[in-house]
VOTI-682864 format. One record per residue (C-alpha): residue number from 1; x, y, z. Coordinates in steps of 0.2 Angstrom, whole numbers. Layout:
% residues N
@nr:NUM	x:X	y:Y	z:Z
...
***
This chain:
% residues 105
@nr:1	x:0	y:0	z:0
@nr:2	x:5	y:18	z:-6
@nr:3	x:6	y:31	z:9
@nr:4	x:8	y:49	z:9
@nr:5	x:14	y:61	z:26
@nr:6	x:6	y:76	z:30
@nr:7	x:20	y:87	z:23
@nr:8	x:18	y:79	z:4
@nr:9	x:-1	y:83	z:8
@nr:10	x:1	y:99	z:10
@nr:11	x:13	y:105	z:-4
@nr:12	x:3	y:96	z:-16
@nr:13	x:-13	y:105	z:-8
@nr:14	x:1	y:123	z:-10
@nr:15	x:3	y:121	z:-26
@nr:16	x:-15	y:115	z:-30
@nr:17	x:-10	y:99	z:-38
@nr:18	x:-25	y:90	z:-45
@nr:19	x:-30	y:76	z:-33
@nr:20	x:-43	y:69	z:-24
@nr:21	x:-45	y:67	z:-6
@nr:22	x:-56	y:58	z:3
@nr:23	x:-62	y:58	z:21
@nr:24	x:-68	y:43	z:27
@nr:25	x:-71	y:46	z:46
@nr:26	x:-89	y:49	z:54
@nr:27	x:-101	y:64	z:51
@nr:28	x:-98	y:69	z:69
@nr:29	x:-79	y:68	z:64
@nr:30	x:-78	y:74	z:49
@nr:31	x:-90	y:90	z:54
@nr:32	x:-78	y:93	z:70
@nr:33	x:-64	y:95	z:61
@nr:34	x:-58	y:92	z:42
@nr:35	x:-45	y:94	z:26
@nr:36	x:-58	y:99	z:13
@nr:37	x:-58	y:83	z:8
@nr:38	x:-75	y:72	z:2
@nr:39	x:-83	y:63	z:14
@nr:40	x:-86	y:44	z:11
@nr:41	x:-90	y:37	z:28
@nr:42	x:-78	y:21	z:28
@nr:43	x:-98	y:11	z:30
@nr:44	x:-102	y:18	z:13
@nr:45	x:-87	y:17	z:2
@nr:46	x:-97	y:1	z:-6
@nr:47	x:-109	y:12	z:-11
@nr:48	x:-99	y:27	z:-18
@nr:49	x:-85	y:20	z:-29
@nr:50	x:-91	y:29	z:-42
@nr:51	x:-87	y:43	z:-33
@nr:52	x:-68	y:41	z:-32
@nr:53	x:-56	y:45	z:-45
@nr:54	x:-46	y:33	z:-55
@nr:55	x:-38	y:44	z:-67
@nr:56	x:-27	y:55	z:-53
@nr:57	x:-20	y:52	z:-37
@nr:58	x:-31	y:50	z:-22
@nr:59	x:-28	y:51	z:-4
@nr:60	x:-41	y:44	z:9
@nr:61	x:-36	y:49	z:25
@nr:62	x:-47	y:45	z:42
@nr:63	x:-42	y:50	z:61
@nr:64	x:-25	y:40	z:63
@nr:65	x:-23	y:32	z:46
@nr:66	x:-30	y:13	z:52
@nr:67	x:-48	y:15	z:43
@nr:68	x:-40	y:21	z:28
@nr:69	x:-30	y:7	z:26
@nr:70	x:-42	y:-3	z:28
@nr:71	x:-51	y:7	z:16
@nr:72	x:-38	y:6	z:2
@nr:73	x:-34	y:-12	z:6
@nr:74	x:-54	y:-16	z:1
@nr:75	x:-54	y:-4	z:-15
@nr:76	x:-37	y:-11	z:-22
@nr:77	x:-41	y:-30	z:-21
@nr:78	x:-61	y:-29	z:-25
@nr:79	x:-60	y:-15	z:-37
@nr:80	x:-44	y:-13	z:-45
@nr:81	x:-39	y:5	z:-38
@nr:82	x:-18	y:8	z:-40
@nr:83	x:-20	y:26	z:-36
@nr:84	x:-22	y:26	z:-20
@nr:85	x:-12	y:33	z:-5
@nr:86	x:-15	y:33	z:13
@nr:87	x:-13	y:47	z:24
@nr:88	x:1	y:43	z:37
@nr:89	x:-5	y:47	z:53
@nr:90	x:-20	y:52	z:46
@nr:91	x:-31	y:68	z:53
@nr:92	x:-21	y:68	z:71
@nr:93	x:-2	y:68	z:62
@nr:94	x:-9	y:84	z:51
@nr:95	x:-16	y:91	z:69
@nr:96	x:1	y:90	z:78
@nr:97	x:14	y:94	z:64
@nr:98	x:2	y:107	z:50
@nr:99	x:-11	y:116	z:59
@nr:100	x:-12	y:115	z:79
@nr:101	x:-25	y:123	z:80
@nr:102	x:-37	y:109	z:73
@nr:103	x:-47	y:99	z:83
@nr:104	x:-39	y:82	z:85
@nr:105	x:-54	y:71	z:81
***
């Protein structure tokens, strides 16, 4: 599995690089605190494959990066996906080491 840390996230948000990122934490989680990202509930991404890219890098990200492994690991084996990368650390790591000011949810 592909992973990406939160300082590669951030440049390629800087420089507006043409990605997708998903969020696949809780509506709780996800309204608390979030990157700007889509929200696909880890529960749903069945039903929302249509939804994510596979034409340009994506990177699903969830609280600590665990779900989004999980995540990945389901849409690479059932549906093909290669373009996939996991946010290390996931929400929490871009908490302590981008903005501290986020809520670490």
């Amino acid at each position: 599995m592909k992973s990406i840390n939160v300082y590669a996230l951030k440049e390629m948000m800087d420089s507006k690089e043409d990605f997708q990122l998903i969020d696949v934490r809780e509506k709780s989680e996800y309204e608390a605190a979030n990157l700007g990202g889509i929200h696909i509930p880890m529960g749903t991404i069945e039903a929302n494959v249509d939804k994510i890219a596979k034409d340009k890098s994506v990177v699903v990200h969830c609280r600590s990066g665990k779900r989004s492994a999980t995540v990945i690991d389901f849409l690479e084996k059932n549906h093909g996906f290669t373009n996939l990368y996991n946010l290390e650390g996931g929400i929490l790591a871009w908490a302590d080491d981008i903005d501290e000011s986020m809520p670490r949810v």
